[in-house]
C-alpha positions in Angstrom: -35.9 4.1 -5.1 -37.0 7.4 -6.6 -34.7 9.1 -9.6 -35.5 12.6 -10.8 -34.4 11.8 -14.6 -30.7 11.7 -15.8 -28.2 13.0 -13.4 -25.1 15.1 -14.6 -22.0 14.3 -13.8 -19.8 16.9 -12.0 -17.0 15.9 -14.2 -18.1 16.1 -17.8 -17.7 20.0 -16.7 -15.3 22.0 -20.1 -12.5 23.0 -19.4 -11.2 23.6 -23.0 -10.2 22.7 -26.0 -7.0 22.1 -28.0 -6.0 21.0 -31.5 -9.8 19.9 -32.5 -9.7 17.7 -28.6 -12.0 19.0 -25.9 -10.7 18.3 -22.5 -12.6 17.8 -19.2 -12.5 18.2 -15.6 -12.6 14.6 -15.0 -10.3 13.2 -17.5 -7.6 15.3 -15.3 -8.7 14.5 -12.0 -9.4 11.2 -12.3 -13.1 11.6 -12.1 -13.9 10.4 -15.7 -13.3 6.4 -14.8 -15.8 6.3 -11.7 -19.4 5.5 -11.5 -22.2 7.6 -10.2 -24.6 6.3 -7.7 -27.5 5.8 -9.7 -25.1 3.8 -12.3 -25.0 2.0 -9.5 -28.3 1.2 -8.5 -29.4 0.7 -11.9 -26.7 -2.6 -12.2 -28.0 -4.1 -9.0 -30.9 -6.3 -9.8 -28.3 -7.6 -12.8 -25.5 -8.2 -10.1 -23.6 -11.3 -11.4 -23.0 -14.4 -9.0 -19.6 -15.4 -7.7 -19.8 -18.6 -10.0 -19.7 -16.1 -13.0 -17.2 -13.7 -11.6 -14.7 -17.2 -11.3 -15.4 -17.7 -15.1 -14.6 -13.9 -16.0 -11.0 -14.4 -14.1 -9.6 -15.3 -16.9 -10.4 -12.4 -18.8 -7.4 -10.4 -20.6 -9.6 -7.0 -22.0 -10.3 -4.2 -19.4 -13.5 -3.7 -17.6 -15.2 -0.5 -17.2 -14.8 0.7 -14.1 -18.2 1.5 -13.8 -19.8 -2.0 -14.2 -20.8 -4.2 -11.4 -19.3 -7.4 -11.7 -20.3 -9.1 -8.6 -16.8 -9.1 -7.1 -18.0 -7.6 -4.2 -19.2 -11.1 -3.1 -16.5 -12.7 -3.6 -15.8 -15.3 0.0 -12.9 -16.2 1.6 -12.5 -19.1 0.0 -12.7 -17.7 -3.5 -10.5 -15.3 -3.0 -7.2 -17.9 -1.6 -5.6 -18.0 -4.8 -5.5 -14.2 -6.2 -4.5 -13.1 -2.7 -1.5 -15.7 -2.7 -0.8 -14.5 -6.4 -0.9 -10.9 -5.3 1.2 -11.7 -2.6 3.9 -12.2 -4.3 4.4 -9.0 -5.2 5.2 -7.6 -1.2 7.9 -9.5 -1.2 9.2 -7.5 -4.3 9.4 -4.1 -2.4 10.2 -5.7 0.5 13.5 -6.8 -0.9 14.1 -4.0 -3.1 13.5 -1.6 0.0 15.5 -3.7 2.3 18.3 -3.3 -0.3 17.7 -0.1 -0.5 18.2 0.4 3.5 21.8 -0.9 3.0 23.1 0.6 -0.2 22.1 3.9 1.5 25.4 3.1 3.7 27.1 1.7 1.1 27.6 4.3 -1.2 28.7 6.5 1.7 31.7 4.7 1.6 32.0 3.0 -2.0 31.3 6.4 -3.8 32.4 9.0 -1.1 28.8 10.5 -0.5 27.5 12.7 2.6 24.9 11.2 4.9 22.7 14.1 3.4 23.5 12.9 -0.7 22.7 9.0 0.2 20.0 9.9 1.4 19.3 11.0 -1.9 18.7 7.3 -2.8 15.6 7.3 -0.9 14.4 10.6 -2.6 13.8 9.4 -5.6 12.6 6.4 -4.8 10.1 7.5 -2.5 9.9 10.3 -4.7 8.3 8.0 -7.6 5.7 7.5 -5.0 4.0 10.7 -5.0 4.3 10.9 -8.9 3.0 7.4 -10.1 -0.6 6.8 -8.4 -1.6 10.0 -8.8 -1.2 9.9 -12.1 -0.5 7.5 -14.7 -0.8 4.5 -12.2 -4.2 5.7 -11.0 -5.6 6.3 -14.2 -4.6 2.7 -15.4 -6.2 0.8 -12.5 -9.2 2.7 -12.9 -9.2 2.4 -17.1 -7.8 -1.0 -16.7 -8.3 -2.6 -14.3 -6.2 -4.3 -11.4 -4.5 -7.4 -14.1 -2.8 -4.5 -16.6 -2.0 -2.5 -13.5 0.0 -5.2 -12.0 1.6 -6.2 -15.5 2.5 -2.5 -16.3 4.2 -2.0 -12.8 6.4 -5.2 -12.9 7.6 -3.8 -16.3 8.8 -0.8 -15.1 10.2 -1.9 -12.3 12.6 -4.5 -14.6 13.6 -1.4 -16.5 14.8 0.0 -13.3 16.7 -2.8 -12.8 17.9 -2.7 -15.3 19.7 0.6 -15.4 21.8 -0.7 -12.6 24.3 -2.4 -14.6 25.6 0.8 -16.8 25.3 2.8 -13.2 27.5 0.4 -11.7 30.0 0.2 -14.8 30.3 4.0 -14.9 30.3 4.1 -11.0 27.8 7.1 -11.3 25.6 7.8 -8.0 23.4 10.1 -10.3 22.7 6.9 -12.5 22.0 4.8 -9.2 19.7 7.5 -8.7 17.7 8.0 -11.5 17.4 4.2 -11.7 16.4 3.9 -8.2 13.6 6.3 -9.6 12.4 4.0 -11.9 12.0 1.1 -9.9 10.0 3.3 -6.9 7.9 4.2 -10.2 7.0 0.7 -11.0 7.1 -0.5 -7.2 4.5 2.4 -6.3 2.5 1.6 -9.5 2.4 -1.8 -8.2 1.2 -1.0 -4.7 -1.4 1.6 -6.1 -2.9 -1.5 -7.4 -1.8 -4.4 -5.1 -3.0 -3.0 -1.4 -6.1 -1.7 -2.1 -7.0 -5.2 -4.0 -5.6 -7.3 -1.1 -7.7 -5.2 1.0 -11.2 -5.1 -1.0 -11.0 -8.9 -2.5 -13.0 -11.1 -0.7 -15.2 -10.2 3.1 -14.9 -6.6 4.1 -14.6 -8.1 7.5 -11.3 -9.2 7.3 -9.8 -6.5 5.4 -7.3 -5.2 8.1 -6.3 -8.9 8.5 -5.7 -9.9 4.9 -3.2 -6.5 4.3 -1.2 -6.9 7.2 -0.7 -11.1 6.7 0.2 -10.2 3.0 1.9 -7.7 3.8 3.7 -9.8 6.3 5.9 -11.2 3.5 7.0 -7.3 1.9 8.8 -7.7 5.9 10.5 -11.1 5.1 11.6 -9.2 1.7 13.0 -7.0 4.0 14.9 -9.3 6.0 16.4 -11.5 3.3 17.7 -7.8 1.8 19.7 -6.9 4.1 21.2 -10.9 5.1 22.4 -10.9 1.2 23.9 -7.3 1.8 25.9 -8.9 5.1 27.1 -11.7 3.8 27.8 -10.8 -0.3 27.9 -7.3 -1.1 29.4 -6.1 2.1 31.1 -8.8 3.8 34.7 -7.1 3.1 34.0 -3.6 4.1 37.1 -3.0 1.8 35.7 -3.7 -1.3 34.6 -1.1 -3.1 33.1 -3.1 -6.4 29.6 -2.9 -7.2 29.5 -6.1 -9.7 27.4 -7.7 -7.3 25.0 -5.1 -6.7 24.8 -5.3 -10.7 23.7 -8.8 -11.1 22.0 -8.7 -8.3 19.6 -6.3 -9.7 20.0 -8.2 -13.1 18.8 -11.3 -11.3 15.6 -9.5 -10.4 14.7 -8.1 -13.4 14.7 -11.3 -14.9 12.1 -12.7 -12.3 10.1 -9.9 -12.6 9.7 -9.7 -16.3 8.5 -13.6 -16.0 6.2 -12.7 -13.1 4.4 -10.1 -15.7 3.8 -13.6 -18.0 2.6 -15.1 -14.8 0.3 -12.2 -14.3 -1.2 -12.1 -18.2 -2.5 -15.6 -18.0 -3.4 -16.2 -14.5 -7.3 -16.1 -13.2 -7.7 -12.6 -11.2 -11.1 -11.5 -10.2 -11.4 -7.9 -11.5 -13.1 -5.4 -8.7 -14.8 -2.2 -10.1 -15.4 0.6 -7.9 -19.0 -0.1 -8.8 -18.4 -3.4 -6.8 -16.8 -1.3 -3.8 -20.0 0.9 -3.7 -22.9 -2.3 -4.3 -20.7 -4.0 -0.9 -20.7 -0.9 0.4 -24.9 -0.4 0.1 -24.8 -4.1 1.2 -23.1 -3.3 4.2 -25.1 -0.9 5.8 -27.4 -2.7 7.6 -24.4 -3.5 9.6 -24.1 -0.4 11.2 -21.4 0.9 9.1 -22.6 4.4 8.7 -22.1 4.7 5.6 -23.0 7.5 2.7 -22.3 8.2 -0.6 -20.2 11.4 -0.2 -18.0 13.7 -2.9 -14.2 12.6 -2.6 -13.8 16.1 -1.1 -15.7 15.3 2.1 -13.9 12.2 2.6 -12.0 13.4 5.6 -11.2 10.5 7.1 -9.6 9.5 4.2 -7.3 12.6 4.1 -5.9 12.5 8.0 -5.4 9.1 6.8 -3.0 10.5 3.9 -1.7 13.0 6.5 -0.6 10.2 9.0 0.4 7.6 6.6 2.8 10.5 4.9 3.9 11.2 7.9 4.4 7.6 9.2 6.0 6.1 6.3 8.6 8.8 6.1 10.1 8.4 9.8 10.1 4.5 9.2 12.5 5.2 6.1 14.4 7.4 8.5 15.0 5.3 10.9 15.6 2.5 8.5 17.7 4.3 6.2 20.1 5.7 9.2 19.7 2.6 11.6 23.5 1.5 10.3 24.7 5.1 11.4 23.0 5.0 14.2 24.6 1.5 15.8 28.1 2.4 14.9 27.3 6.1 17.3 25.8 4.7 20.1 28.2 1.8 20.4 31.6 2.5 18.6 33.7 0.5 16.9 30.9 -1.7 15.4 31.7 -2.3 11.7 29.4 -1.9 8.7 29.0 -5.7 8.4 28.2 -6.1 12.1 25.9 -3.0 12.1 23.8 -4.8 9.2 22.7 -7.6 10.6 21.6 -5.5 13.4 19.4 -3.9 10.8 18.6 -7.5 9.9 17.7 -8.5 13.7 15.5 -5.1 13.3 13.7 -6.1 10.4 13.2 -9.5 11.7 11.0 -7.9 14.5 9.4 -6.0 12.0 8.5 -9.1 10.1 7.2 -10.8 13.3 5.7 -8.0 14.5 3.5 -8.3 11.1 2.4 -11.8 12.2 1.7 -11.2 15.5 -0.5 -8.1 14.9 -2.2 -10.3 12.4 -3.3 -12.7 15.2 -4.0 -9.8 17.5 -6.8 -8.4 15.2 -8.4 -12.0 15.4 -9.1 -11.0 18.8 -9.0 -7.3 19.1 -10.5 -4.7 17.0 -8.2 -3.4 14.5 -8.4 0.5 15.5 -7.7 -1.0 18.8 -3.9 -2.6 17.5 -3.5 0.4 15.2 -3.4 2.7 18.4 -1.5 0.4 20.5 1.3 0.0 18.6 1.2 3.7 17.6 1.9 4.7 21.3 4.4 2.0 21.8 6.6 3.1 18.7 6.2 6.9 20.0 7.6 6.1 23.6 10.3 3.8 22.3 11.7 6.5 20.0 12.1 9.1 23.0 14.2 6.4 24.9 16.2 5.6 21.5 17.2 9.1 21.5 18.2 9.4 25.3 19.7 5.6 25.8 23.3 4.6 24.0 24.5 1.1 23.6 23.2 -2.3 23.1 20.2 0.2 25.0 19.5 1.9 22.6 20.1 -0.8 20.0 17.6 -2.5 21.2 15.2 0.4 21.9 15.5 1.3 18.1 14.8 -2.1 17.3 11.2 -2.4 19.4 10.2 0.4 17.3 10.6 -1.6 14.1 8.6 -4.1 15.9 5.8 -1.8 16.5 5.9 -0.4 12.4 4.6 -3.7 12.1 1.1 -3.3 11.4 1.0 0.8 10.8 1.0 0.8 7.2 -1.2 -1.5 6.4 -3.7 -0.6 9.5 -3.9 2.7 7.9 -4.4 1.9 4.3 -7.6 -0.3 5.5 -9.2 2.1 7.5 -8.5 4.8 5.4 -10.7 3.2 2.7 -13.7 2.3 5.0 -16.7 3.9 3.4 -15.5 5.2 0.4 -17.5 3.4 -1.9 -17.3 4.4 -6.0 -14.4 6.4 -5.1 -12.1 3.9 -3.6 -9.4 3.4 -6.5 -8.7 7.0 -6.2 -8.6 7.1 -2.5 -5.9 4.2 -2.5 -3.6 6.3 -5.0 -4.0 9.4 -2.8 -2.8 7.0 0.3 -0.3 5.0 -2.0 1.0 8.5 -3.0 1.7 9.6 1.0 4.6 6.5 0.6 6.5 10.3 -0.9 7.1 11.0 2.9 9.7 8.5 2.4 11.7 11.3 0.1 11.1 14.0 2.7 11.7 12.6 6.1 15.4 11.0 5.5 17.2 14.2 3.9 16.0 16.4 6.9 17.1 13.2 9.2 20.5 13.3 7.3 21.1 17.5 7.5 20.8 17.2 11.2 22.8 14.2 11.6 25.8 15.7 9.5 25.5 18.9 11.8 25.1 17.3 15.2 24.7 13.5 15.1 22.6 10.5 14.2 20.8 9.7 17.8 19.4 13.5 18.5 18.7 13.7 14.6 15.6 10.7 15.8 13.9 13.6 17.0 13.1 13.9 13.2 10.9 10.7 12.9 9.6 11.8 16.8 7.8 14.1 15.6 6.1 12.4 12.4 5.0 9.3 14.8 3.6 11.5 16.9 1.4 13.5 14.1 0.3 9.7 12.7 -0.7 9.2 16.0 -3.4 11.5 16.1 -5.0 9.3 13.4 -6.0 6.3 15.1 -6.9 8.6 18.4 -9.7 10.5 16.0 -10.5 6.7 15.0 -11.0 5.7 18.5 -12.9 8.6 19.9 -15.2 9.4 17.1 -15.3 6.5 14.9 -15.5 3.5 16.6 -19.3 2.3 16.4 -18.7 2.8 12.5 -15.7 1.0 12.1 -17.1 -2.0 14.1 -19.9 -1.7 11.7 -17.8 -4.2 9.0 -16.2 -6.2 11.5 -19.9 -7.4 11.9 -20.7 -7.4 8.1 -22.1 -10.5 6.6 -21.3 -9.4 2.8 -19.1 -12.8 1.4 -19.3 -14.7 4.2 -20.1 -18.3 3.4 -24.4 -18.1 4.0 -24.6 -14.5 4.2 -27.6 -12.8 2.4 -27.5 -16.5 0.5 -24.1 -15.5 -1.6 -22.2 -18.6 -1.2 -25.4 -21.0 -1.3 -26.2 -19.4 -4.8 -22.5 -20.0 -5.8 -22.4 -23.5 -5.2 -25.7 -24.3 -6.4 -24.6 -22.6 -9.4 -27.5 -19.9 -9.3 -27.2 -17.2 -11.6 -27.2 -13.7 -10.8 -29.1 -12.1 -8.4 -32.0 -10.8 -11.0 -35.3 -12.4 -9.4 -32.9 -13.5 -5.9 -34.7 -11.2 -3.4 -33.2 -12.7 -0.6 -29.9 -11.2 -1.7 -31.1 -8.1 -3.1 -33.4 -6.7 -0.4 -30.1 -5.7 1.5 -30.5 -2.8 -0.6 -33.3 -2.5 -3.5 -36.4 -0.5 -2.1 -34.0 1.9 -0.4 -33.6 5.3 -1.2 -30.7 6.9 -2.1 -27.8 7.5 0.6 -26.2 10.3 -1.0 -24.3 13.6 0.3 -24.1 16.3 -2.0 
């Protein structure tokens, strides 16, 4: 491994200078926080073992971004208990966005809004979404790390909560709003730290599978949601108070701000994006493909942000318009009734999250992702054309096949990205803001014509996501099944788990587990 003397890095570059402060490319971008490749290479021979990335866990400071910590090797076993922890935490916005699915509906009537104005609701919360990980949420779980990123997120997303009781005292549907604001902020500064941890923390083999069985509880979130809504909030469709929406919300707060103590003293593996790139160099014996290229010639990455944009917003569509749509297609159905349809619906999303979990043990995760892509595309087209418990239950197969979207496509938008893969999951975390654009288009139409020809709306944003997993399919394939092969953290793999229970040290003078990659030149696009 040949270097030509210090490199420079693109993002020391001047931009200016204020008040005695110079400022930098980087430090605006986000470039500042990541490590070059040859910082990379140099930490190698030092990499630490698993045993001594268990006894960092505990650590409370921040670690540079740009150190390799050894987390990369972190096994299955190993990683059990900050996964669960982590968990946790998808169940959060699953409850808060299953709330969010009903109150939609509910303020229609409580506050005399317009299909178009509640839809308002999911605005700025979705909106916080493209604000957060770009920018202050990104910037903290690359200067951070993933421990003050999680702490910071739950404590904004208690203030949010916060901010529902004087809403509800002054009845205000601008102070719902701005509160719903501040939870999406601390809910998407959350899952700018949460998914792409679940998703790198522990064997890059079973990435798809750990994301989509966490993520299988944000869908049980989503089911208990709208079961409280039924059977408290909205049970008289007659009352118009909102004290239960208030201490509700007051209730959560409460948990979350103790989940934040829960988070400061418990043992979480920190993962670098120095880590991401040494699995990543590890990996590539495996067929993976994989080069070190700019952020700017990560293309997969961006169709990923394309599709995942467009995905997420016609699932909060549908969701956020599901109640309208029962009570069209079959008349007379109340608001109460209607709901736990919407509960029925999210039920099937939930399982659908379990059973595409035990379809990737058996078929390859692009496979599923396309699968259940076409499904969802040719259940929406009979939504639109069928009425009654038809179309009911037409809707409610494509909440079934949501199941595994998300997640699918956060994972495989990641593959390969190495050093830059914190800020490739804010840029994916950040497409969530199709959520604010999707439903207030959804809402125009259905206030000018009507709910079930306004689904042409999502239609078309399926359809657009599902051009993603086709590219994957046709032109990706032998890469992508490059990790499912991987060896990196698998107990005996390149000696990793043999050195961590034997209580070896590092891998300094281990050349069993360093000749993956030492003696290799660089792998680098320019």
């Amino acid at each position: 491994m040949s270097q030509s003397g210090p490199s420079v890095r693109r993002d020391s570059i001047k931009i200016g200078s204020y008040g005695g402060h110079e400022y930098r490319l980087g430090s605006i971008v986000g470039m500042e926080t990541e490590p070059t490749l040859e910082e990379v290479y140099e930490q190698m021979p030092r990499r630490p073992s698993v045993a001594e990335v268990k006894a960092q866990a505990h650590r409370k400071k921040s670690i540079s971004n740009r150190a390799v910590t050894g987390a990369s090797q972190i096994t299955v076993r190993q990683s059990i208990f900050p996964i669960c922890l982590v968990t946790t935490l998808f169940f959060l916005w699953g409850f808060a966005y299953g709330l969010l699915d009903v109150l939609n509906s509910h303020f229609q009537t409580t506050l005399g809004v317009t299909k178009a104005q509640g839809a308002g609701l999911s605005g700025a919360y979705f909106g916080a979404y493209f604000l957060a990980p770009l920018t202050y949420a990104g910037w903290i779980v690359r200067r951070y790390g993933y421990r003050w990123t999680f702490i910071t997120g739950l404590c904004i997303f208690g203030v949010g909560s916060l901010m529902f009781w004087p809403s509800g005292v002054k009845r205000s549907f601008g102070g719902f709003v701005g509160s719903m604001f501040i939870v999406g902020s601390g809910l998407s500064t959350l899952e700018t730290s949460a998914n792409p941890y679940i998703a790198t923390c522990g064997p890059p083999r079973y990435s798809e599978l750990r994301l989509n069985l966490s993520q299988s509880f944000q869908a049980i979130g989503s089911v208990v949601a709208p079961l409280l809504a039924a059977q408290v909030f909205f049970k008289n469709v007659n009352d118009t108070s909102l004290a239960t929406v208030q201490y509700t919300y007051l209730a959560v707060a409460c948990f979350v701000f103790l989940l934040a103590v829960v988070f400061f003293f418990a043992p979480i593996p920190e993962i670098t994006d120095s880590d991401m790139a040494d699995g990543e160099e590890q990996g590539r014996d495996f067929d993976t493909g994989y080069v070190d290229k700019p952020l700017y010639k990560q293309y997969v990455l961006f169709w990923g942000v394309a599709a995942q944009f467009c995905y997420v917003g016609s699932q909060v569509a549908i969701a956020n318009f599901f109640i309208n749509y029962v009570q069209q297609v079959r008349p007379g159905t109340s608001q109460s009734t209607a709901s736990n349809l919407l509960a029925v619906a999210q039920s099937l999303f939930a399982i659908g999250r379990f059973f595409s979990s035990l379809c990737m043990r058996f078929l390859k995760p692009r496979h599923v992702l396309w699968l259940f892509m076409t499904m969802i595309v040719i259940f929406i087209c009979c939504a639109m054309g069928l009425s009654g418990n038809g179309g009911i239950a037409t809707l409610s197969l494509v909440l079934f096949f949501e199941s595994c979207i998300y997640p699918t496509i956060f994972t495989l938008s990641l593959r390969g990205l190495g050093r830059h893969t914190k800020r490739g999951a804010s840029f994916i975390v950040s497409s969530v803001s199709g959520g604010a654009v999707f439903p207030p288009i959804l809402g125009v139409v259905a206030d000018a014509r009507d709910t079930q020809i306004a689904m042409c709306i999502p239609l078309v944003g399926f359809v657009v996501s599902w051009s993603f997993p086709l590219y994957l399919n046709v032109f990706k394939g032998k890469e992508l099944d490059g990790y499912l092969k991987s060896e990196v953290g698998i107990a005996g793999g390149e000696g990793v788990a043999v050195e961590e229970e034997e209580g070896v040290g590092g891998s300094g003078g281990d050349e069993k587990t360093s000749g993956v990659v030492f003696g290799q030149s660089f792998h680098k696009e320019e």
